[in-house]
N, C-alpha and C positions, 0 to 999 in steps of 0.2 A: 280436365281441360289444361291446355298448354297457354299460359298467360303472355308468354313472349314469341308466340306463331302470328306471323300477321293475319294469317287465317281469319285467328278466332276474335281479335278486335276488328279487324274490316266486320266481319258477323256482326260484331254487338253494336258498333258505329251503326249498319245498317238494321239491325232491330229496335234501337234507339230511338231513331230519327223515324221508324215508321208507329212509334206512337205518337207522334204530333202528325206529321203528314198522311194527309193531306186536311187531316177532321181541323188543325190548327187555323187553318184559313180562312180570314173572313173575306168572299167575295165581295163587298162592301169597300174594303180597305183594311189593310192591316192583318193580322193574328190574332185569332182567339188567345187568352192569357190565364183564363183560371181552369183546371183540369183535376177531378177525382182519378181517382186510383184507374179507374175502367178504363179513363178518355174522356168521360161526359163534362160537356161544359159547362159550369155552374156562374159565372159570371161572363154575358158577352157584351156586356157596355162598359166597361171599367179597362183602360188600358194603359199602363208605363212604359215611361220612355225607356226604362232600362231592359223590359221584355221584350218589345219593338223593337230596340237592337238589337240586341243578342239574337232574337230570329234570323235577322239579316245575317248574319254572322254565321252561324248552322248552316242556313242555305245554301249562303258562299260557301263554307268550306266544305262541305257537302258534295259542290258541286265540282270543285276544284278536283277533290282528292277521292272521291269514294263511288260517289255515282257508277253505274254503266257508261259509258259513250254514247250510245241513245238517250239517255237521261239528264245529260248537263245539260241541253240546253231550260230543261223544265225547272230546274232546282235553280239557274240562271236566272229564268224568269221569275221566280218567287222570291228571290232574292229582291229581283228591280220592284216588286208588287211593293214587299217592304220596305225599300228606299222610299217609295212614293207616298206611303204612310209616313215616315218620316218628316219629310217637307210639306206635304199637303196638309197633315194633320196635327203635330207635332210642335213643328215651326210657327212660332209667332212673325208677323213681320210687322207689330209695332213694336216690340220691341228686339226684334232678333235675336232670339234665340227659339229653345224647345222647351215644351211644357214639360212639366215630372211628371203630372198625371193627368187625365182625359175621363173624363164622364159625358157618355151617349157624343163624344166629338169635341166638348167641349171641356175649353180647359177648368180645370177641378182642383191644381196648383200648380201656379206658374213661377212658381222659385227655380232660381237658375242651379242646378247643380252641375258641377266639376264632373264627379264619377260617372252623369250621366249623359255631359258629351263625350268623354273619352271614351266612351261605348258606341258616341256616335260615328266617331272617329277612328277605331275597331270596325264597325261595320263598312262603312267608306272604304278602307284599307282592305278589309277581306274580301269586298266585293269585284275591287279590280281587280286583285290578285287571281280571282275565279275569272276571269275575263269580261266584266264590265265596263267595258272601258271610258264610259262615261264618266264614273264613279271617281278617278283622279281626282278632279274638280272640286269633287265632294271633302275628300282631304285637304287637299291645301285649305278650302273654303272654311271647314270646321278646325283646322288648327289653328286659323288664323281667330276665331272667336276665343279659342282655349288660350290662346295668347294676348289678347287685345282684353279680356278682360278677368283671367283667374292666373297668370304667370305673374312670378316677384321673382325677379333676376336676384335681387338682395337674397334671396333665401335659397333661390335654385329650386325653388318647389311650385307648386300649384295653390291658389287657395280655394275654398273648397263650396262654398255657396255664396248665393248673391240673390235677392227681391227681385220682384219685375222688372225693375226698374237698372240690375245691373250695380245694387249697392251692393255690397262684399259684408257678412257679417263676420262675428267674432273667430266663428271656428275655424279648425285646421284641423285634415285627417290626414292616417298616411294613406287610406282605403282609396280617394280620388286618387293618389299619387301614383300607387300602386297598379290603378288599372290603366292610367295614363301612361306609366312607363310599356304598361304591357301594350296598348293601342298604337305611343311612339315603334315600339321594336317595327309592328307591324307594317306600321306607315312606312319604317326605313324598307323593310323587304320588299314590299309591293312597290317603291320609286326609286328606293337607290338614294335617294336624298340625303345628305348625313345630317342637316339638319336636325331631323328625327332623332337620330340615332346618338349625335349630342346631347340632346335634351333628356333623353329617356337616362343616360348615361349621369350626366349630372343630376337627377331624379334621386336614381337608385346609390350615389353615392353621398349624397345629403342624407336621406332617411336613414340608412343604415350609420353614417355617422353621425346623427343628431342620436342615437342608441349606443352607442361605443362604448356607454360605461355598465353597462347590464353585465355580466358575469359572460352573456352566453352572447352578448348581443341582440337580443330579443325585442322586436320593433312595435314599440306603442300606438295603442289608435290614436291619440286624441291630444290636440294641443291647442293652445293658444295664436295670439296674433306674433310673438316672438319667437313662434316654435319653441314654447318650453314645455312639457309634459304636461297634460290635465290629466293626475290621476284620478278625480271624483266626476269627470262626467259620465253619465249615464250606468253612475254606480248602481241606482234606483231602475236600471232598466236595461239587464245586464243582456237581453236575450234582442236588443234593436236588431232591424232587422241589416241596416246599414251600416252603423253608429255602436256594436256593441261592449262591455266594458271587458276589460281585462287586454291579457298577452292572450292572441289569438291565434290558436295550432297551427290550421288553415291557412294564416297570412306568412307564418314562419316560414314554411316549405311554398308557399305558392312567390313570396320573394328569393329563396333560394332558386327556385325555376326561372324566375325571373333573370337574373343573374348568372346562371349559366346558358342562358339563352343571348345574354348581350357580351358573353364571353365566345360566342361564337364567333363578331364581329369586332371585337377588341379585344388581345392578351393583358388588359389590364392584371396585376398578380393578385391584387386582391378579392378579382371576382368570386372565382373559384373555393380557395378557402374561405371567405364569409358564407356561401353556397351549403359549405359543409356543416358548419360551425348549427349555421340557423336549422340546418334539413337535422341534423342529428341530435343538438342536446332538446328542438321541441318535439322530435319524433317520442326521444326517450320519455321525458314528463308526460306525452299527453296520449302515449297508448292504455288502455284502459286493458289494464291484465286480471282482472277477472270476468268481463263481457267481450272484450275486443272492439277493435276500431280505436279511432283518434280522438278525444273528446273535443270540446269545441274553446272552452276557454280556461283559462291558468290564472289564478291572484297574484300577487306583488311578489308573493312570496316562491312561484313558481309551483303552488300547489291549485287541485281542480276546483273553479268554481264552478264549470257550467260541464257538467258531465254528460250532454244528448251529443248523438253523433249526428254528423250534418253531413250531406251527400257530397257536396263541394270539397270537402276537410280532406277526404279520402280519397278523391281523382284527383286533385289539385298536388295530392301527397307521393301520387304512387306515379305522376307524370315528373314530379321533378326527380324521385329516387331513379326512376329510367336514364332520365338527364344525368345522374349525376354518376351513376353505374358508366357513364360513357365518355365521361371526360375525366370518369380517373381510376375506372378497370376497376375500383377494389369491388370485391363481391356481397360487403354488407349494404348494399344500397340494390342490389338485385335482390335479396333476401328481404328487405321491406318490401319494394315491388311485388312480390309474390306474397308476402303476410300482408296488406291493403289489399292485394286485388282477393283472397281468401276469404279476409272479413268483409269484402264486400259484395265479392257474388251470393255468399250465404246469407248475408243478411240487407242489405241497402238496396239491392237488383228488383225490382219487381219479373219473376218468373213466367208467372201468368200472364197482364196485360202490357206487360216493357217500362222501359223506362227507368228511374230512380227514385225512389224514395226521398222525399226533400229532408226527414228526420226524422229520427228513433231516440226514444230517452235512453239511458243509460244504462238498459238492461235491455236494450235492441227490440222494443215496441214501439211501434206507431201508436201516435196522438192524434191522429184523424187519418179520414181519406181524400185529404187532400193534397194529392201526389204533386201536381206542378202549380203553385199560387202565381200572383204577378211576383217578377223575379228571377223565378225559377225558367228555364226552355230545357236544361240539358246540355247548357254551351259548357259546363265546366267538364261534364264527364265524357260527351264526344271530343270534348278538343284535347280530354287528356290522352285519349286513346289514339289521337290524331300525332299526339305528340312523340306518344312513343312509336307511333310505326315510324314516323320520319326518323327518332332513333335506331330503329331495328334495322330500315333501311341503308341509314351512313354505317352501320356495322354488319352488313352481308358480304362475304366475300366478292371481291371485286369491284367493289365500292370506289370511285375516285373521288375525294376530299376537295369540293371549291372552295375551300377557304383561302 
C-alpha cells in the first residue's frame, strides 16, 4: 500500500464511513452510538452529546470532501438529521444549553460541559462548510453560549464545566481548550470571521505557555481555578475516559496539528517550532519499541504509565506528522507518517468488518468487542485522513497557494 496516494485514503475514508453508514441511523432521531466489532448495536437508548456531534461532523465532511456528486446531497441530509438531534433533543431550553447524556430521550445528566459544546460548535462549522447553510446561525448561536458562560478573558481560556444551572465548578482542562481551539479554527474557515480565529489563537498560546517550563513543553491535563497545574487528579483513575492522568501522547501531537493548522492563517514564528518541539520529543518517549504504536500516557517523569494503544493517539499523530512534513520539507516527519500508518493498518484497522479499533493493550490485543462505545464515530481517523489529502493536495504539482 502506498500511505501517501490519495487513492488509497479516499478508499479507507470511504470504507470507514461505510461501517456506520447507514446501520448508524436512528430513524427516530439521532445516531446509534454503541457498536461491536461486526456493527451490531448493543446499546440504542443511551446517547452523548459528544457522539451526536462528532456524527454531524463525518457527515459534513463526508459530504463536502469524499462523497460521489450524486451522494452529497444524502450525507447533507444526515448531517441536518443530526443537527436536529441536537436541538430537539439535546438542547435544554430551561436552561439553555445541551445535555452530556440522554437516556430513552431523556436527559440522564445535564452538567454543562466545555468540550462538549465545542463539538457542538465543530459540528455547526462543518456543516456549513458541506453546504448547509442554515447551519451559520448555529455557530454564532453556540459561540455565543461558549462565551457567555465558560470564556475568562483574564486567563485567555475556557472554563471547563458548569451544573444545570450554569455554576462553573472547580476544574480546568486543557482537553475543552483543545478541541475549542480546534472547533474555533473551523468556525474561522467556514465564515471568514477572525473573531474565531483570535480566540482559537489566544487559546493555543496560553495553554502552551502556561507549560513553558516542561523541558519539552509538554501540555498538562488538569488544573485548577488559577490555571496552576493539578498533578494529582485522577491519579486514582488514570484510564478517564475525558479527564485522564498524566502527559498525554495523543494531545502532544494532536496540539502540534493544531498549531500548524492556525499557522496556516497567521505566520506567528512561534507556531511552527512549538509544532515541532511537542510532535517530536512526545513522538520519541511514547513509541512503544518492542510492540509498536504510541502509548497512550507518560508520568511526571516522562516515563510510560499507561502503555494500551488508543486509536485516536495514532491518526491524530500521523495527521499532524503530514502537516508537519509540509510546512517544513524535512523528511523525518514523512518517515513517522509511514511508521503510524504501518502500525496501524497492521494492527488498530479492523480488516474484516472496517472501521478502528478504539484500543489495544500494550502488546496489540483487544480488551473486548467493543469497537465504537459512546465517544467513539471515527471523526478522529477519517478527518485524519481528510487531513492529509488536503496536504497531499496543497503539495501536487501545480498547486497555487491561497494563502
Amino acid at each position: 500500500m502506498n500511505v501517501r496516494d490519495p487513492a488509497f485514503l479516499e478508499r479507507h475514508v470511504r470504507d470507514t464511513m461505510a461501517f456506520y453508514h447507514p446501520r448508524a441511523i436512528d430513524p427516530h432521531g439521532g445516531f446509534f452510538q454503541y457498536f461491536r466489532d461486526d456493527g451490531s448495536v448493543y446499546d440504542a437508548d443511551h446517547r452523548h452529546l459528544v457522539s451526536s456531534a462528532r456524527f454531524v461532523v463525518t457527515y459534513a465532511r463526508y459530504a463536502r470532501q469524499h462523497a460521489r456528486q450524486a451522494d452529497q446531497a444524502e450525507y447533507r441530509h444526515w448531517a441536518r438529521h443530526g443537527l436536529k438531534y441536537l436541538e430537539q433533543a439535546h438542547f435544554q431550553t430551561r436552561h439553555q444549553g445541551y445535555a452530556w447524556t440522554l437516556r430513552h430521550g431523556e436527559v440522564e445528566d445535564g452538567t454543562h460541559h466545555c468540550y462538549g459544546l465545542a463539538f457542538v460548535l465543530l459540528a455547526y462549522a462543518e456543516a456549513f462548510r458541506a453546504g448547509i447553510l442554515e447551519a451559520r446561525e448555529g455557530i454564532a448561536r453556540t459561540h455565543a453560549l461558549l462565551d457567555k458562560h465558560f470564556w475568562q478573558p483574564q486567563w485567555q481560556r475556557f472554563a471547563d464545566e458548569a451544573d444545570p444551572h450554569w455554576h462553573l465548578s472547580d476544574y480546568r482542562g486543557q482537553n475543552a481548550n483543545m478541541h475549542g481551539c480546534e472547533a474555533l479554527i473551523s468556525a474561522f474557515e467556514a465564515t471568514g470571521n477572525k473573531r474565531y480565529l483570535d480566540q482559537a489563537m489566544a487559546i493555543a498560546a496560553a495553554i502552551t505557555g502556561a507549560n513553558r517550563d516542561h523541558v519539552h513543553g509538554w501540555i498538562w491535563e488538569h488544573y485548577d481555578t488559577q490555571w496552576r497545574r493539578d498533578l494529582d487528579y485522577n491519579r486514582d483513575d488514570p484510564k478517564h475516559l475525558f479527564r485522564p492522568w498524566g502527559y498525554q501522547v495523543g494531545h502532544q501531537t494532536e496540539w502540534a496539528k493544531l498549531l500548524v493548522l492556525l499557522s496556516h492563517h497567521r505566520d506567528d514564528a512561534w507556531l511552527i517550532p512549538t509544532a515541532e518541539r511537542l510532535f517530536l520529543s512526545a513522538a520519541d518517549a511514547g513509541w512503544d519499541r518492542h510492540h509498536g504504536g504510541l502509548v497512550y500516557g507518560l508520568d511526571l517523569d516522562g516515563k510510560v504509565c499507561d502503555g494500551d494503544k488508543y486509536f485516536w493517539v495514532q491518526a491524530e499523530s500521523f495527521a499532524a506528522a503530514a502537516l508537519l512534513a509540509e510546512a517544513t520539507g524535512k523528511a523525518v516527519y514523512w518517515r513517522w507518517y509511514e511508521t503510524l500508518w504501518d502500525y496501524s493498518w497492521q494492527h488498530m484497522i479492523d480488516h474484516r468488518f472496517g472501521a478502528w479499533y478504539r484500543i489495544l493493550s500494550a502488546e496489540n490485543r483487544s480488551y473486548s468487542d467493543e469497537k465504537s462505545p459512546a465517544g467513539k464515530v471515527d471523526y478522529h481517523t477519517m478527518g485524519a485522513c481528510q487531513d492529509v489529502l488536503a496536504v497531499l493536495a496543497r503539495m501536487a504539482p501545480g498547486h497555487v497557494s491561497r494563502r
